[in-house]
KOLMI-481704 format. One record per residue: residue in three letters; x, y, z of N, C-alpha, C in turn. Coordinates in Angstrom, 2 decimals. Atoms other than C-alpha are relative to their C-alpha. Layout:
! residues N
   code      n.xx      n.yy      n.zz     ca.xx     ca.yy     ca.zz      c.xx      c.yy      c.zz
    ALA         X         Y         Z         X         Y         Z         X         Y         Z
...
This chain:
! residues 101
   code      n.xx      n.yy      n.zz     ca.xx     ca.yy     ca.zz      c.xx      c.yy      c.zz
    UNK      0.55     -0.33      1.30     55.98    126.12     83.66      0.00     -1.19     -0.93
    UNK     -0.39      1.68      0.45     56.71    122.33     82.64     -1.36     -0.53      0.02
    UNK      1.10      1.36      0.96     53.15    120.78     82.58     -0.39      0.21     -0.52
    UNK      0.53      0.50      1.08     52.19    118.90     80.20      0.83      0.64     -1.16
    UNK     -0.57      0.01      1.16     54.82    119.82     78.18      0.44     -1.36     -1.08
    UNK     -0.35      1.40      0.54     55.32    116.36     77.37     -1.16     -0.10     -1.69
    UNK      0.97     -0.24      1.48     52.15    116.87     74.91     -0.11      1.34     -1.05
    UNK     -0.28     -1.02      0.97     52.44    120.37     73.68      1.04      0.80     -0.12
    UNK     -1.49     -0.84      0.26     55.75    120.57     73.21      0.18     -0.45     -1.54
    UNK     -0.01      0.02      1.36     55.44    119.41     69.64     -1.16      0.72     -0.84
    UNK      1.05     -0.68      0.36     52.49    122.00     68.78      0.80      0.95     -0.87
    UNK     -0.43     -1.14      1.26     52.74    124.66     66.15      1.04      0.87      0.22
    UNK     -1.05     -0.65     -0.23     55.88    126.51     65.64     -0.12      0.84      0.96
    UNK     -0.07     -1.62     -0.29     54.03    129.90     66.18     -0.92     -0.05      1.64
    UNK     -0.30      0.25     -1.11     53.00    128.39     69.38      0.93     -0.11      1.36
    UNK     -1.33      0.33     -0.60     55.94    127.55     70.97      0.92      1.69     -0.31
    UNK     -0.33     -1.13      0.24     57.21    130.66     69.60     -0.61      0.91      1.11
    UNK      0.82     -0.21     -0.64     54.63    132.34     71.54      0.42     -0.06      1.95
    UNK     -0.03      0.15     -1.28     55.65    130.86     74.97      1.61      0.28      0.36
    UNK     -1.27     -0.87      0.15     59.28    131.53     74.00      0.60      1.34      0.21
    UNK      0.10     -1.62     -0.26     58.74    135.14     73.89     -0.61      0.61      0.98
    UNK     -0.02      0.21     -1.44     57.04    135.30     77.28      1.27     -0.32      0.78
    UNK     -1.09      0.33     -0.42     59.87    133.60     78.48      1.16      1.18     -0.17
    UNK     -0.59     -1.66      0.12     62.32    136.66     77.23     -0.32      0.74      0.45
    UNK      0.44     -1.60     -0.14     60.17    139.15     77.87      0.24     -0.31      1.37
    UNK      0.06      0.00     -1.18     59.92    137.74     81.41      1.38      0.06      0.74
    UNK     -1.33      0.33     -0.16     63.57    136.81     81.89      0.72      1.49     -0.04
    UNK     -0.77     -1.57      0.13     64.46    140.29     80.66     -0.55      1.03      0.62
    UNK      0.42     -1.33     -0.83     62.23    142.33     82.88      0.53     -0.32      1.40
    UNK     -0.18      0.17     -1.39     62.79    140.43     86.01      1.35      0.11      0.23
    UNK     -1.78      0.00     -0.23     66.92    140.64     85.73      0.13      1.44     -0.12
    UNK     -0.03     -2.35      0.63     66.52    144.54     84.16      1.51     -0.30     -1.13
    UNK     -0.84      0.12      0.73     68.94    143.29     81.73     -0.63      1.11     -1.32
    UNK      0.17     -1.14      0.70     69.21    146.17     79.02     -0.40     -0.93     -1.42
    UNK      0.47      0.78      1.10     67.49    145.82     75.44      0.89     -0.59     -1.20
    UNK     -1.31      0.88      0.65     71.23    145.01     73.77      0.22     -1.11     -0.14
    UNK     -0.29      1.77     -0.23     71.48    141.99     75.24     -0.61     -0.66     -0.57
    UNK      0.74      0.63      0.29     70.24    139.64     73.38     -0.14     -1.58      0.64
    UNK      0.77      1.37     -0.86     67.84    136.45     74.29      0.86     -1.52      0.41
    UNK     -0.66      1.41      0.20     70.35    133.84     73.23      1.23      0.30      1.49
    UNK     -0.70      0.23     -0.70     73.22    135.29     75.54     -0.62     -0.17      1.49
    UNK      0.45      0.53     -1.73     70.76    135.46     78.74     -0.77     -1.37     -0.03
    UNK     -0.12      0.85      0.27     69.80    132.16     77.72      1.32     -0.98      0.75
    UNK     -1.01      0.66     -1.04     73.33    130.95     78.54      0.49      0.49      1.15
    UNK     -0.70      0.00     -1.50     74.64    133.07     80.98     -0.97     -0.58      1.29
    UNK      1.32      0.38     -0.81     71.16    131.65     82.94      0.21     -1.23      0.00
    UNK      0.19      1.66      0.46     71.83    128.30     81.59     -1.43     -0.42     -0.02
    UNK      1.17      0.42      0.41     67.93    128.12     80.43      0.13     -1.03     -1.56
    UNK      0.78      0.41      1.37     66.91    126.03     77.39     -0.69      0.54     -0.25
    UNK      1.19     -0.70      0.87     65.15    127.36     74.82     -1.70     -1.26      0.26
    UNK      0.97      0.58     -0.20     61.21    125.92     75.13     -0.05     -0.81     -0.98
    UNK     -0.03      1.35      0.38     61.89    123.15     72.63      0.50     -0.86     -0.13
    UNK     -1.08      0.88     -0.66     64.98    121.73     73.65     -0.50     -0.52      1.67
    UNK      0.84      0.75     -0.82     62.79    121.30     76.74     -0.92     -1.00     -0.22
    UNK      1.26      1.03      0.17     59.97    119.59     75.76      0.87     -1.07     -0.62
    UNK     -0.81      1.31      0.54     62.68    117.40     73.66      0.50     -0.77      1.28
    UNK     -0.45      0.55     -0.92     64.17    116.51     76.91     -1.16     -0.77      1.17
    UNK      0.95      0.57     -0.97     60.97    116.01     79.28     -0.96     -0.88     -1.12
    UNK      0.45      1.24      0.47     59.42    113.89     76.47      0.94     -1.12      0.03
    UNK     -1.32      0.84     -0.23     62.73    111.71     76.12      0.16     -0.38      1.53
    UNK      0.14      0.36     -1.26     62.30    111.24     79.91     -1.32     -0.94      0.42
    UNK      1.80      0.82      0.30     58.12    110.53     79.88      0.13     -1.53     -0.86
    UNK      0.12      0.95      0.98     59.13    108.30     76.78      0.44     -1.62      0.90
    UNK     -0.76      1.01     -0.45     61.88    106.58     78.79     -0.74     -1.11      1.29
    UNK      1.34      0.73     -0.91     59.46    105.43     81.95     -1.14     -0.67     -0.38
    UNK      1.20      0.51      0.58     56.47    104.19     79.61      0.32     -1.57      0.72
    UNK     -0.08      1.18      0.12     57.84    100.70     79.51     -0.28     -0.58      1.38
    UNK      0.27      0.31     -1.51     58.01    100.19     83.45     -0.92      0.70      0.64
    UNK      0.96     -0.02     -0.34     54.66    101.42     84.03     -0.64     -1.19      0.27
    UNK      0.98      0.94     -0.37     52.03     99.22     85.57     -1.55     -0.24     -0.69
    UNK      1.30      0.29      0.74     49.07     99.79     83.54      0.37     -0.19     -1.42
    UNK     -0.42      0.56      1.36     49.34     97.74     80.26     -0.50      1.00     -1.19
    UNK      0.28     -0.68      0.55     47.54    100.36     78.56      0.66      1.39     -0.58
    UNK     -1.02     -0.93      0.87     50.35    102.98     78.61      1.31     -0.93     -0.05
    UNK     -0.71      0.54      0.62     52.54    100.35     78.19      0.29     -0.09     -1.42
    UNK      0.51     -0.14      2.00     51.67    100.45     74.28      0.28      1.20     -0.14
    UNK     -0.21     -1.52     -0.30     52.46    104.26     74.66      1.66     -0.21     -0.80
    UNK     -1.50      0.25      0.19     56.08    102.99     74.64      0.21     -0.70     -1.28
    UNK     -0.26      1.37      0.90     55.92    101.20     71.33      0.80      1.22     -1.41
    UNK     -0.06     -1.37      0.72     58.05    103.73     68.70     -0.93      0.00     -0.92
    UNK      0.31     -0.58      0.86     55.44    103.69     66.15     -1.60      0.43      0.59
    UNK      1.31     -0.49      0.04     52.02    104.75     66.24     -1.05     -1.17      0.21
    UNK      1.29      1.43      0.11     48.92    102.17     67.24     -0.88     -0.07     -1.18
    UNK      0.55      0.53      1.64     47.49    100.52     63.93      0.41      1.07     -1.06
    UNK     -1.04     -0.34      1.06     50.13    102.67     61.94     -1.10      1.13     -1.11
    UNK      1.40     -0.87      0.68     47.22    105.36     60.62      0.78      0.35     -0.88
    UNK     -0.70     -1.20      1.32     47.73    107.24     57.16      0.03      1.30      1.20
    UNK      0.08     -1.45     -0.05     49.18    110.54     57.85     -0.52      0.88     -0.73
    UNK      0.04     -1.02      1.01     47.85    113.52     56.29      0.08      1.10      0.73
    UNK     -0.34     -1.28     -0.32     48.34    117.06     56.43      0.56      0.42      1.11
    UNK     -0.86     -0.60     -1.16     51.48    117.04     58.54      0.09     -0.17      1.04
    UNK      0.63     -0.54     -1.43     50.42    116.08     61.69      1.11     -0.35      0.59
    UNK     -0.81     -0.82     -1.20     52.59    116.60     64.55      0.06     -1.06      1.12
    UNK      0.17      0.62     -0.49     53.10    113.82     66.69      1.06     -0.17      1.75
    UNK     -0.76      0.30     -1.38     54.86    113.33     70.36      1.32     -0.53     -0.36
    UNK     -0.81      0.78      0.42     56.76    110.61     69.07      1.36      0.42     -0.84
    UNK     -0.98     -0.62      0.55     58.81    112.67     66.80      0.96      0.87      0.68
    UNK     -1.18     -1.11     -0.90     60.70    114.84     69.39      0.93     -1.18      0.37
    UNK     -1.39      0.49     -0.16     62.59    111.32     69.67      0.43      0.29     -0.64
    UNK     -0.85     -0.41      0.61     64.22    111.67     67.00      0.73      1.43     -0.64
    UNK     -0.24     -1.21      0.77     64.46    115.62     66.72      1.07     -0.17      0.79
């Protein structure tokens, strides 16, 4: 359920939200765990991550390999800021930021 999380794992909350709650719903039908339980404890007793402590981790991995790539083109991938440093506006949402979340 991992590709391309590397890119939309920093997408809209109510996104991620979205694939989160799949994840429960699925987790909790396929075990038959009762509706008490809540998400967080089958979470750990499963030892799952939640879906954005993933994507934090498989970008932080993607990020970490850029540099020892062979094509110079995602070499620049690896650079922490942004290529020619654009204005931001309205919020946007970038890859780059799950380093430091």
């Amino acid at each position: 359920w991992t590709y391309g999380i590397q890119l939309w794992g920093n997408a809209i909350k109510s996104n991620i939200n979205k694939i989160q709650t799949f994840q429960n719903i699925a987790l909790r039908k396929l075990l038959n765990f009762p509706p008490y339980v809540s998400n967080y404890s089958i979470q750990q007793d499963l030892r799952i991550n939640p879906v954005k402590d993933e994507a934090k981790l498989y970008y932080k991995r993607f990020h970490s390999r850029l540099p020892n790539h062979p094509n110079p083109l995602i070499k620049i991938l690896a650079i922490p800021s942004i290529p020619g440093n654009p204005a931001r506006r309205l919020k946007r949402n970038w890859c780059r930021n799950l380093l430091n979340a």
